[in-house]
Structures are given as C-alpha cells and as structure tokens.
C-alpha positions in Angstrom: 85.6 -121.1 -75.6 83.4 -118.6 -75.9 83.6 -117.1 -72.2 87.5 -116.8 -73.2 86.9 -115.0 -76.3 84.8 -112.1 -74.9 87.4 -110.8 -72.2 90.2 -110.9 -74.9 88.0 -109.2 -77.5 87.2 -106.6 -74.6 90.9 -106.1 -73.7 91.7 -105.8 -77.4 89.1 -103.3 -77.6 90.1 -101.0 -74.9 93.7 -101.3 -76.2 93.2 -100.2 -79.4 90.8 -97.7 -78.6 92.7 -96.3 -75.5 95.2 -95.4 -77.5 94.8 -92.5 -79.4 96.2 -88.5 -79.3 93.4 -86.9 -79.4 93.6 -85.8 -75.6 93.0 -82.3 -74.9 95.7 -82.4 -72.7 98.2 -83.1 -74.9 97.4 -80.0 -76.3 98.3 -77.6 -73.5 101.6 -75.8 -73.5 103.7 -77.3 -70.5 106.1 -75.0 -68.3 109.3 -77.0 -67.9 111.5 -73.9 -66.6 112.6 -76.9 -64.0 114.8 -78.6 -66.4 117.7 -76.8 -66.8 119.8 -80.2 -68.3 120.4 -78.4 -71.1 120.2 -74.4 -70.5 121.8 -72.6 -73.2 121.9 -75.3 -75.8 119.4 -73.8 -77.9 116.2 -71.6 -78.3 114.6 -70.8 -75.1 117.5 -73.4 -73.3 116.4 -76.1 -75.2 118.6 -78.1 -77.2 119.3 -77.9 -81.0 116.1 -79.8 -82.7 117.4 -82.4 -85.1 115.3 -84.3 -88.1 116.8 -87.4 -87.2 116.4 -87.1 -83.1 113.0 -85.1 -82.7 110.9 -84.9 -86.5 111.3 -88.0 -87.9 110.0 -89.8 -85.0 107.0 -87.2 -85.1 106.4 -87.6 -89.1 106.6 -91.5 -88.6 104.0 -91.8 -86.0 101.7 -89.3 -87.7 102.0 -89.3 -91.5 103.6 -92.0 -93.1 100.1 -93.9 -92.8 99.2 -92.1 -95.8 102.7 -90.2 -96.9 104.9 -93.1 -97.2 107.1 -94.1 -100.6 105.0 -94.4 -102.7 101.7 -92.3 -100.9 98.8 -93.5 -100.3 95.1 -93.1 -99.4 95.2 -90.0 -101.8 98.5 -88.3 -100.4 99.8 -86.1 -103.0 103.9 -86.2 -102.0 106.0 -88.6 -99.4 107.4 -87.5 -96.2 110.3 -89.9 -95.5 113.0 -88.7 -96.1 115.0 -85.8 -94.6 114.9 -83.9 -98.4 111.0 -84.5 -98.9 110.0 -83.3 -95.0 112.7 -80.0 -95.4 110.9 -79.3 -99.2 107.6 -79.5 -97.5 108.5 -77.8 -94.2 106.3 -74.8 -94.2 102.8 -76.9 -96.0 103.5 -79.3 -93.2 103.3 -77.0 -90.2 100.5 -75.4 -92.1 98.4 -78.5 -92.1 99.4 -80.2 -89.0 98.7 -77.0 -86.7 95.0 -76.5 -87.9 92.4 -77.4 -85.6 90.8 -81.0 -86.5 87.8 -80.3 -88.9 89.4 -77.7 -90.8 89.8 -78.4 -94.5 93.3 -79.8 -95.1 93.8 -80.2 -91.4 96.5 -83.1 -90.9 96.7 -85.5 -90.1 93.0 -86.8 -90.7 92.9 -88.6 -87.6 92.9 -85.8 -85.1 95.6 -83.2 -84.1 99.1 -83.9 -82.9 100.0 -83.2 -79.6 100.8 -79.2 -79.3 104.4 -79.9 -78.0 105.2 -81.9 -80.9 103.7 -79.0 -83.4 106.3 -76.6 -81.4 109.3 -79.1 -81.6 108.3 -78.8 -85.6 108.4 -75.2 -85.5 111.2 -74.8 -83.3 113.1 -77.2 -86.1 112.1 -74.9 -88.9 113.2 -71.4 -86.8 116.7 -73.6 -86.1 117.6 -73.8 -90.3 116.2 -77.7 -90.8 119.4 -79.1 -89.0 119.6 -82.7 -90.2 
C-alpha cells in the first residue's frame, strides 16, 4: 500500500505545484499583429472588452480567494459583482500591476499575467462596458 501511496502523493505534488502564474513569461507583452479576426472592433483591432466575457473570469481566478461576499483573510471590500469591480476599477489596477513584494501588491500570491493586467486596462480605457 505504501509503494502506491508515494507515486500518487508525488503526482499530487507536481500538480499542485506545477500550477501556478508566476512564470516570467506570462509576463512578456506578445505581438499578435497575425490575428486580424477581429481588426477594427476595438482599441488597437481588438475587440470591445466586456466584464462579463474578459474581467470577471480574471477577478475570479485571482481575487475572490480573499474578495468574495463576505471578504476574507482581511480583504477590506468584495469584487463580485459588476458594481463592486467598476467602483474599485482604478485601486484594482493600482494593486494588481505592482510588482510582487511591493506593499499592497495584489494579489498576495504573485502577479497576474501581463496580458491579463492589459485586458483590465484596456476595459477601464473602453468606459467599464458590462
């Protein structure tokens, strides 16, 4: 039984631990002049950031660990709905675009991937579009 237990606790391991956005990579800026799906549908031919299509799934993945209704591990407001992430819009882009180690640098777990910081701003540029 043992002998079974040690691969599975390995495999576990590297799962959970292989997992994380904390890759430098993540952070580069990416030239995607190729795509041209949607030229002219938006800022720089992207197409019109939406809460519901592009931030939400960014602020669920990232911040309702400790931002959910009611907040937790010493959160001082939630971020789940579409009102309490467009109140908060400039605090959060503050926060989440520091670079990990900074004080108030979110979220505590490292920084979010640069693309996703840029769909954010991009989002607040656009008016907040629901």
């Amino acid at each position: 039984m043992k002998n079974i237990l040690k691969p599975i606790l390995l495999f576990s391991a590297v799962l959970v631990f292989g997992c994380t956005n904390d890759s430098e990579s993540d952070l580069l800026i990416v030239d995607d002049t190729e795509n041209t799906d949607n030229e002219g549908d938006g800022e720089n031919g992207n197409a019109t950031v939406t809460f519901s299509a592009n931030i939400q799934p960014i602020i669920t993945s990232n911040c309702l660990g400790c931002h959910s209704s009611p907040p937790r591990n010493g959160a001082p407001f939630a971020l789940v709905t579409y009102d309490q992430v467009r109140t908060r819009n400039a605090g959060v882009l503050n926060t989440i675009s520091k670079q990990t180690g900074e004080p108030n640098a979110m979220p505590p777990s490292g920084r979010i991937p640069q693309s996703s910081i840029d769909l954010i701003e991009q989002w607040i540029e656009e008016g907040l579009v629901e």
